[in-house]
C-alpha angles and dihedrals in degrees: 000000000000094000090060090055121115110193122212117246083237149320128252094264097039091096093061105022109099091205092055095038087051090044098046092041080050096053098036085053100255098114116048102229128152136253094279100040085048086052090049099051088042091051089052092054100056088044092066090053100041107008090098088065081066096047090266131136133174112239102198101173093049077054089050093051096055096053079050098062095041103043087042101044114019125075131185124264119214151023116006090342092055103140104359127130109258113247123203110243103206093256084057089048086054090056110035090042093047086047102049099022109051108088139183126230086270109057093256123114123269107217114065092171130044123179120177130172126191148150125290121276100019090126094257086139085056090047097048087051095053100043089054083047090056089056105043101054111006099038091086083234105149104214095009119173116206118186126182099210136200145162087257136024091236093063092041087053094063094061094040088054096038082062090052095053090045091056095047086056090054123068100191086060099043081070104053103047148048135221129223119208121020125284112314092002101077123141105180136014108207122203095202104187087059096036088236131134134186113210134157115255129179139186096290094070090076081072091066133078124269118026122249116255101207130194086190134019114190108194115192131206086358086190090070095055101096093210130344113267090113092058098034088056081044089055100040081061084059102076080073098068138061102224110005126176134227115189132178124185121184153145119246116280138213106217099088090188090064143099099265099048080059098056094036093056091048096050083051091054102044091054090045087053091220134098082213116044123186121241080271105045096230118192123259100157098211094155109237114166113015087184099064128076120204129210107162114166111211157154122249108241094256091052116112106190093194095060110028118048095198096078092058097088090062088066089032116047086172104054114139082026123062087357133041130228084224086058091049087046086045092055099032080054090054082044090066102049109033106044093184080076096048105095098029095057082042080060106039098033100033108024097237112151106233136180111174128096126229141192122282109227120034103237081229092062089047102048079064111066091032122120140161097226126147116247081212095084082062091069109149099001128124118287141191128197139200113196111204097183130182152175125245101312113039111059119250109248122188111184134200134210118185115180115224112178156299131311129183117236131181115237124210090257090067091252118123113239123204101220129176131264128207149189118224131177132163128222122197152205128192121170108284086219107048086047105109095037097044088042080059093046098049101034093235131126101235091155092060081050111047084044083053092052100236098102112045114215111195116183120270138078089254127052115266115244093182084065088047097050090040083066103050082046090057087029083064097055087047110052125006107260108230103177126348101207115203147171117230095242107110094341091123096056086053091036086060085051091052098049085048091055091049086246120159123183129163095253121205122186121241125177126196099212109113096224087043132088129177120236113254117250117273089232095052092052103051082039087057087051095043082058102038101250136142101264112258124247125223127271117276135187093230092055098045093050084053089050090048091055105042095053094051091044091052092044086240094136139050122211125199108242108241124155089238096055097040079052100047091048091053109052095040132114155189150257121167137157140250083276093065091251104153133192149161110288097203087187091059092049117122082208150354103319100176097112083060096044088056098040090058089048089055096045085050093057102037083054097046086057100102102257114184110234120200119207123198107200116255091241093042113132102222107212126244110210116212126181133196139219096323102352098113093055105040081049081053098052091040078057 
């Protein structure tokens, strides 16, 4: 039993070995690390004390060699790391050293399955590649297939191509294998003196002939596979090889009925040593699985992410490396007021498994950027408009933007950007006959509204599109109508009221679907080469969302404070994707959200029109002019 064991001081290769050294600095205290990492680097250390009664010996110089080749061939890819060597942060160390150098009494490895959550951003992308890479070209596995596997072919993709740009940064590698498919478009990489080859495969190849027989599966954001047919045709391949790897890599998810919470649940329990861990998953150390490494970021259960900053290194083992403590205070800021983002930054940040929905916008952030202006002082500017139309049961919402002006910001490189400001206010329609039932339904006071003037109520069980398209008619002697941004559902019918009327507005598509954008206008996009820019992309529901938000949270709009609007805001929520795109969930709304969702569709198209920013460097001197006796006036007169 775990309470009889008495564990070495060390081994002969702890001093040197980087697995042993991380897990001995996490367990004596040095390293912050959460309850599961601490299991797991509890649970190594015993095993180097008792893991021979169970046929299991530390290799640390197969370990050493590993570090070696990654440390020695392989270089990072992208961003501030493009072209430089990768260098094994200690956590890395832990993992790559407890995969390749745990062996059992005959030679062969001792993990056939690794499954490691952490928080977004910690270079387990990097690590996954390389670690494909290793054993495709440097395992000594004559034939291997390596596969990096997803639910879909787009997210298996990521990792696959996260491995090519990791070989074209490497010129030892360049020389020992062969691409298949152009730049960015590659779909195998072949190590030909070996007869092995590294490709992407999803969930669709089960669908194929023969089955893969893998020596290493790499699946990636295991909380988006929606069962496990992908990994269990991977692991039926496996009874081909000697020493195959399985390895999953994921954030943490929210569908507790999945895949992912599954496997999740079963790496916590092997490093605790226990089927039945405590709340605070206190150690035990039975062993249950030997074939299965564990490396699980988390929070202790006291910790509260949004208020103390020394528990963020237990969801994120590369702070200060690959992601910034400024970034983390930048999104638990965003935590706080939108709440929409909350659980999905606790998930992706700091690996908390989460299920419940929240609003999106804090009523803090709102108040903010509320006012009771009149639209009216915008007569004859610039507008743009979102229309959010529907049938008999959802309100009607037009909404306008106006820009206003210019505002400097600081940005995170220390220079002052001049950055637009704008007005925005909604106006809506719901059906006059349907009011009272509909206002019961809803739990919403439409009637107050409608006697207040901010909600219009024509007569008819369905709304009227002629009234709607009456206003953008009056709406286009009033202001001059830049862009009108709409979804499909419905728009042809408007479209027809407004024909009828003799009204003519430069229409642009916007869905509100959050997988879907809308192309750019032909006209905008040989506009953007005529001028040397970059050409535009189509509007989309996730950047306008973003737009929304970032405009509220940096007080660079002013909305006009209606009861529809404040309503609308406030019910509404979120979906997004394992990308962070978010957009409205109508479906998920606790009431009628259509004054937001136009107002999003207007703000994206009023920041997708070209604005010129101006930035002053961060380490400019701006001048201070001084004149003497009669300068002023003789500069004047030169004027």
């Amino acid at each position: 039993m775990a309470a009889t064991k008495t564990r070495r001081k060390s081994s002969s290769a702890a001093p040197t070995d980087r697995a042993t050294q991380y897990a001995e600095d996490v367990v004596a205290g040095r390293v912050v690390a959460g309850p599961h990492v601490r299991n797991a680097c509890r649970r190594h250390l015993d095993d180097l004390t008792f893991g021979s009664d169970r046929g299991l010996r530390f290799d640390a110089d197969a370990a050493a060699a590993v570090y070696a080749w990654f440390e020695g061939v392989l270089k990072l890819s992208e961003g501030q790391f493009e072209g430089k060597p990768l260098v094994l942060h200690p956590s890395q160390s832990f993992i790559l050293g407890s995969l390749f150098g745990w062996k059992r009494d005959d030679g062969t490895r001792r993990f056939r399955r690794a499954y490691i959550e952490q928080g977004k951003g910690n270079g387990k992308s990097p690590l996954a590649g390389g670690i494909g890479l290793y054993g495709l070209t440097a395992d000594g596995e004559g034939g291997a297939q390596i596969y990096a596997a997803a639910a879909k072919k787009e997210q298996a993709a990521i990792l696959f191509q996260d491995a090519c740009k990791m070989v074209r940064q490497s010129p030892a590698l360049l020389k020992r294998v062969a691409f298949s498919g152009g730049v960015g478009r590659e779909f195998n990489i072949a190590h030909h003196v070996s007869g092995s080859f590294f490709r992407p495969i999803s969930k669709d190849a089960g669908k194929t002939g023969s089955g893969p027989r893998p020596h290493f599966a790499l699946c990636d954001e295991v909380h988006e596979h929606p069962d496990r047919s992908i990994m269990e045709m991977l692991e039926r391949g496996f009874k081909f090889r000697r020493q195959p790897l399985l390895l999953m890599i994921t954030n943490s998810g929210s569908d507790r009925n999945s895949v992912c919470w599954e496997e999740h649940q079963h790496a916590v329990k092997v490093v605790a040593g226990t089927a039945s861990p405590d709340d605070e998953f206190t150690y035990v150390g039975e062993p249950l699985d030997d074939t299965t490494f564990s490396f699980v970021c988390a929070l202790d259960k006291s910790d509260d992410p949004l208020e103390d900053p020394s528990c963020w290194p237990k969801a994120n083992p590369l702070l200060g490396v690959t992601i910034t403590e400024d970034y983390l205070a930048g999104v638990v800021k965003q935590a706080k007021q939108i709440p929409g983002r909350l659980n999905g930054i606790l998930r992706l940040h700091f690996c908390q498994w989460t299920a419940s929905d929240k609003a999106w916008m804090s009523t803090a952030a709102l108040q903010a950027v509320l006012d009771d202006f009149d639209p009216a002082e915008h007569a004859g500017a610039d507008v743009y408009m979102g229309a959010d139309l529907s049938g008999s049961k959802d309100l009607t919402a037009l909404a306008f933007v106006v820009p206003t002006g210019m505002v400097e910001r600081k940005g995170e490189d220390g220079s002052i950007k001049m950055l637009p400001t704008y007005d925005a206010w909604v106006e809506a329609w719901t059906p006059g006959d349907t009011l009272g039932e509909r206002a019961l339904r809803d739990q919403a006071p439409y009637d107050v509204w409608v006697e207040q003037g901010w909600l219009n109520a024509p007569p008819g069980p369905q709304i009227r599109l002629d009234f709607v398209a009456a206003r953008i008619a009056q709406a286009n002697t009033e202001y001059v109508i830049k862009t009108l941004a709409y979804d499909r559902y419905v728009y042809s019918k408007l479209r027809e009221e407004l024909d009828e009327l003799g009204v003519a507005v430069r229409e642009v598509a916007h869905p509100q679907a959050g997988h879907k954008r809308a192309r750019a206008p032909d006209e905008d996009i040989d506009e953007a080469r005529r001028a040397g820019r970059e050409p535009p992309q189509g509007l989309w529901m996730p950047g306008s969302v973003a737009a929304l938000e970032s405009l509220i949270l940096d007080g660079r709009i002013r909305l006009q404070r209606s009861p529809v609007l404040i309503s609308a805001c406030m019910s509404a929520a979120v979906e997004s994707d394992p990308l962070e795109n978010r957009w409205f969930a109508k479906r998920k709304a606790t009431n009628r959200v259509d004054a937001v969702v136009a107002l999003a569709m207007a703000v994206g198209a009023a920041t997708s029109a070209p604005v010129e920013e101006s930035t002053i460097p961060a380490d400019y001197d701006i001048p201070v002019w001084t004149f003497g006796a009669g300068t002023a006036a003789e500069e004047a007169t030169d004027a």
